[in-house]
C-alpha positions in Angstrom: -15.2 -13.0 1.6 -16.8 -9.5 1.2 -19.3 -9.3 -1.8 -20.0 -7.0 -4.7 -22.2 -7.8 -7.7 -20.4 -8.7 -10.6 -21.1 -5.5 -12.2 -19.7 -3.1 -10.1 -16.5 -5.8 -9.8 -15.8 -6.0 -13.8 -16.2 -2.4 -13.9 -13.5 -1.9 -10.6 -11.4 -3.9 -12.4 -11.4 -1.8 -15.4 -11.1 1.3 -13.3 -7.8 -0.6 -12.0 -6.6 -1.7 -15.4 -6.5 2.0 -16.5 -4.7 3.2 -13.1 -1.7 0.3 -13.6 -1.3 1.1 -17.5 -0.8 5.0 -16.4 1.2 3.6 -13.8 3.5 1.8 -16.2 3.5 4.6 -18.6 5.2 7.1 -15.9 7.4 4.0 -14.8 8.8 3.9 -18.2 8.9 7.5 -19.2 11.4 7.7 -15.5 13.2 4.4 -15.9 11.8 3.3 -13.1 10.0 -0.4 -12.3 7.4 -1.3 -10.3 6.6 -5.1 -9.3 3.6 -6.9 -8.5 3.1 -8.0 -4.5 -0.1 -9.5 -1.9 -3.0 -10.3 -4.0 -2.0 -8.9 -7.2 1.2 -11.0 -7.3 -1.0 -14.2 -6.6 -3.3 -13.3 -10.0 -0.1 -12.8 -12.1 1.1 -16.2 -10.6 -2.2 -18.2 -11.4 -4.3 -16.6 -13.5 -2.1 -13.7 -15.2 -4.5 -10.9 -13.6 -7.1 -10.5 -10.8 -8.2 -13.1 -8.9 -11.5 -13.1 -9.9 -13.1 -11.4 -6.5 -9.8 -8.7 -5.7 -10.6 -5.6 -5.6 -7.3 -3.8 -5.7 -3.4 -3.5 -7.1 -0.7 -3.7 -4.8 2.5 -2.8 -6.6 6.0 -2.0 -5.0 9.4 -0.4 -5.5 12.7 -0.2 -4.2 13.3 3.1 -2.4 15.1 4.9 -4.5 12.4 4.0 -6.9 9.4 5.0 -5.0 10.9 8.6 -4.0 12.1 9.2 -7.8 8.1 8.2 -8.5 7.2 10.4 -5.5 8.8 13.4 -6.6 8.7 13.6 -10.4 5.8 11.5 -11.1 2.9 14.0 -10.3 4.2 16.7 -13.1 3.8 13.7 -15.8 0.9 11.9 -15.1 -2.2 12.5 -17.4 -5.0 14.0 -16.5 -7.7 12.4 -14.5 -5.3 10.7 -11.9 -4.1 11.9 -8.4 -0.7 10.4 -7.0 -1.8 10.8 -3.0 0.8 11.1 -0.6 2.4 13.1 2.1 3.7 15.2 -0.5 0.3 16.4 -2.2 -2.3 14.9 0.3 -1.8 16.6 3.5 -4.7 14.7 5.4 -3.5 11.7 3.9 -3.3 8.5 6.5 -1.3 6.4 4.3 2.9 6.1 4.3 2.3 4.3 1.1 1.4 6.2 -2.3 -2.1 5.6 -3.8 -2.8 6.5 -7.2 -6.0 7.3 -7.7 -8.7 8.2 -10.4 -10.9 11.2 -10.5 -14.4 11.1 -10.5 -14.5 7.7 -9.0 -15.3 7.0 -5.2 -13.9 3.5 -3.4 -14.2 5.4 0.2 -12.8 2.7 2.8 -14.3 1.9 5.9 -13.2 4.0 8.8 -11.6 6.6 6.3 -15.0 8.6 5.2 -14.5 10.9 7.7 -11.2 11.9 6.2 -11.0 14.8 4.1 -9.1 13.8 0.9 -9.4 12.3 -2.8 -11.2 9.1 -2.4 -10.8 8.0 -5.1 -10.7 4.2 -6.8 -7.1 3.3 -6.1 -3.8 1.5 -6.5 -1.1 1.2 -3.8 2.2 1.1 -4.1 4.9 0.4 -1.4 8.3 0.9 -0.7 10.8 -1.8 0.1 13.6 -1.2 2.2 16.3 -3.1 3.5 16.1 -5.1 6.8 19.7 -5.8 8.5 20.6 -9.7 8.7 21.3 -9.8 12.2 18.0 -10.9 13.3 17.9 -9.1 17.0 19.0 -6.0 14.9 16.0 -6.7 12.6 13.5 -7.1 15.2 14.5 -4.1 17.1 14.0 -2.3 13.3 10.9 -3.3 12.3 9.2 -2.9 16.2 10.5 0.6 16.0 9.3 1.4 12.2 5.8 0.0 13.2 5.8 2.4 16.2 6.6 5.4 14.2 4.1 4.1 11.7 1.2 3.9 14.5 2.1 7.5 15.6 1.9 9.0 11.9 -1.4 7.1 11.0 -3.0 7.7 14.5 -2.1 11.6 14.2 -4.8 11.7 11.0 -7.1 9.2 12.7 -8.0 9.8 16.2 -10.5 6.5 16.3 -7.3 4.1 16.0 -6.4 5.9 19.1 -9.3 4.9 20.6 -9.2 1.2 19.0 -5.7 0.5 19.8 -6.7 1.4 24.0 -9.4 -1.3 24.2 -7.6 -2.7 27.0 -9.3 -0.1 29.0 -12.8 1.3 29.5 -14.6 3.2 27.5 -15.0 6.2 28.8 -11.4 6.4 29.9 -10.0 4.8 26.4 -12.1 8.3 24.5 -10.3 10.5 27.0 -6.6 9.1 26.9 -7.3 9.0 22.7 -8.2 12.6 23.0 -5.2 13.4 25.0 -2.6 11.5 22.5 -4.5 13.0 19.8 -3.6 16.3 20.4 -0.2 15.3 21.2 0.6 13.9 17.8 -1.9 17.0 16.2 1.0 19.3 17.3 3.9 17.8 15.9 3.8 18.4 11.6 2.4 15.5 9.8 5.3 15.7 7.2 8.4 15.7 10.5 6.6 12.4 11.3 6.1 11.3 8.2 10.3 12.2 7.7 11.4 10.3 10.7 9.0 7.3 9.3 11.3 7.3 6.0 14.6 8.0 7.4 14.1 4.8 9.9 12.7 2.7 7.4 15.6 3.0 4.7 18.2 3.3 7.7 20.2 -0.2 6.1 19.5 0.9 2.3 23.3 2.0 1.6 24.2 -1.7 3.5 24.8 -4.8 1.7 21.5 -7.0 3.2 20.4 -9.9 2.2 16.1 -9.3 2.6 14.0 -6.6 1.9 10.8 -5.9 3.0 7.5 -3.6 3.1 8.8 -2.7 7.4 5.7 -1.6 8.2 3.9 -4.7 7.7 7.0 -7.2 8.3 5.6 -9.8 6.1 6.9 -8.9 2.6 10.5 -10.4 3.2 12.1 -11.5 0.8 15.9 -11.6 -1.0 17.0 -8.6 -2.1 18.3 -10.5 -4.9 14.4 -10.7 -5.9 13.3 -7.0 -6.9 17.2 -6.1 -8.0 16.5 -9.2 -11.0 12.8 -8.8 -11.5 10.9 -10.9 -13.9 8.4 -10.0 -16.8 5.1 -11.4 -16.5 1.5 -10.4 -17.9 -0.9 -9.1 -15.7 -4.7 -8.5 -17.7 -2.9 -8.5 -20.6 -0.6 -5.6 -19.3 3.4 -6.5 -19.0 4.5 -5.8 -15.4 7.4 -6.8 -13.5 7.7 -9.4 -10.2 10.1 -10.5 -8.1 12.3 -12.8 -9.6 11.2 -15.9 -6.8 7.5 -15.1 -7.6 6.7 -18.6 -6.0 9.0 -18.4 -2.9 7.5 -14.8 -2.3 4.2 -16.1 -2.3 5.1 -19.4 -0.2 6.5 -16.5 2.2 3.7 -14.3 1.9 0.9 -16.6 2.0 2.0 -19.7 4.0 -1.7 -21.3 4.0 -2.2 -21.1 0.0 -0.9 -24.3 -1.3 -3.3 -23.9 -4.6 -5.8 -21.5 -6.4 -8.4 -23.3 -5.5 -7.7 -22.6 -1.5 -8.5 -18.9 -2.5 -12.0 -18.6 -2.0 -11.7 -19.7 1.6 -8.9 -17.2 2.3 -9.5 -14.1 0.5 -10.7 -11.4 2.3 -11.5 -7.8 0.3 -11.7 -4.1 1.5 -15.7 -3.9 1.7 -15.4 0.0 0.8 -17.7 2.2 2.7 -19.0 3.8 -0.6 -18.0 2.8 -4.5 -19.2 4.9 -7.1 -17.7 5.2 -10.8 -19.0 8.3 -12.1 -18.6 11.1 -9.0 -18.5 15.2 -10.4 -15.9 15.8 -7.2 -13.8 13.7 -5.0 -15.2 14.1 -1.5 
């Protein structure tokens, strides 16, 4: 487990508390919902909000959801937030959307060298449907997470490098700086569009699972975010899957109790946090 003193956590935690409540404002002003997941799903479970040492949200939607959030949510939100994505981030690394706050810093590691709002975030993720053939889902996700690798690497040439360890040095920075310039001639947003368009490819087909694709271990029944539960989160009503407990059991196959968190949590360890920045560099 990565430390921070408890100062700089309560006041993250605040920072976060005032992302999800604009969060949940928009969600509600477009009839849309947004659900708990990872970490933030086991708080709501246990403690109804953060386990005591996270240092983030993760929130998802279905699809349809998450682009209605994507397209009309950046005209409402108040000021003082950013919604980053591919839409109004072009640098951005992330498929995911991260709303952020201004004037804050939570730079991750690997990331400074990014130019983009680095701000202190919360991430939400789509879920899409994965088929119930089980070759057919494989094939899915394997290609999903190769598309993913091409649109992250094409913002950040070192996970070029780090994914060619296999070979030497010298040799893995030259290849890196071969594919780099590869992917840095085909438009971040085309990559970003063939992403999407693979990921939702079963969406309009009855399935029984969902999932985040991208990571493949977010499964659950679709039945679960199409009958989502209300449940408090830091005093804040938010929505989770219906089977909160299965999801976790799927999630987080080694947590049998809250008090086996300590020993598993592990935290993002941000390059630089800062809660009072003039610009977001």
């Amino acid at each position: 487990m990565n430390n921070y003193s408890e100062t700089d956590l309560a006041q993250l935690h605040e920072e976060l508390r005032t992302i999800l409540k604009e969060i949940v404002r928009i969600c509600s002003v477009l009839n849309i919902k947004c659900f708990v997941t990872g970490g933030t799903a086991i708080g709501a479970y246990y403690f109804q909000g953060f386990v005591k040492w996270d240092d983030d949200i993760d929130l998802g939607m279905k699809r349809d959801d998450y682009e209605k959030f994507m397209k009309e949510a950046p005209s409402i939100i108040s000021k003082g937030f950013f919604i980053q994505c591919i839409k109004t981030e072009p640098n951005t690394p992330f498929y995911f959307i991260k709303v952020r706050k201004d004037h804050t810093l939570f730079v991750q590691q690997g990331f400074q060298d990014i130019e983009m709002h680095h701000g202190i975030f919360v991430d939400i993720f789509p879920y899409d449907n994965i088929p119930d053939n089980p070759v057919a889902a494989k094939v899915h996700t394997r290609l999903v997470q190769y598309l993913h690798g091409s649109f992250f690497r094409r913002q950040r040439k070192q996970a070029i490098v780090e994914s060619m360890q296999f070979l030497p040095g010298w040799l893995a920075k030259h290849m890196a700086t071969i594919r780099y310039a590869m992917l840095k001639a085909i438009p971040i947003k085309y990559l970003y569009w063939r992403l999407k368009a693979v990921s939702s490819l079963f969406n309009k087909k009855d399935c029984k699972y969902v999932d985040v694709i991208v990571s493949s271990v977010d499964r659950m029944p679709a039945d679960s975010i199409n009958h989502l539960a209300r449940i408090k989160f830091e005093g804040i009503d938010v929505w989770a899957p219906k089977d909160l407990k299965g999801y976790l059991k799927n999630h987080y196959p080694k947590l049998k109790s809250p008090e086996m968190l300590e020993s598993l949590w592990v935290n993002h360890a941000p390059y630089k946090i800062s809660f009072s920045e003039n610009k977001e560099t």
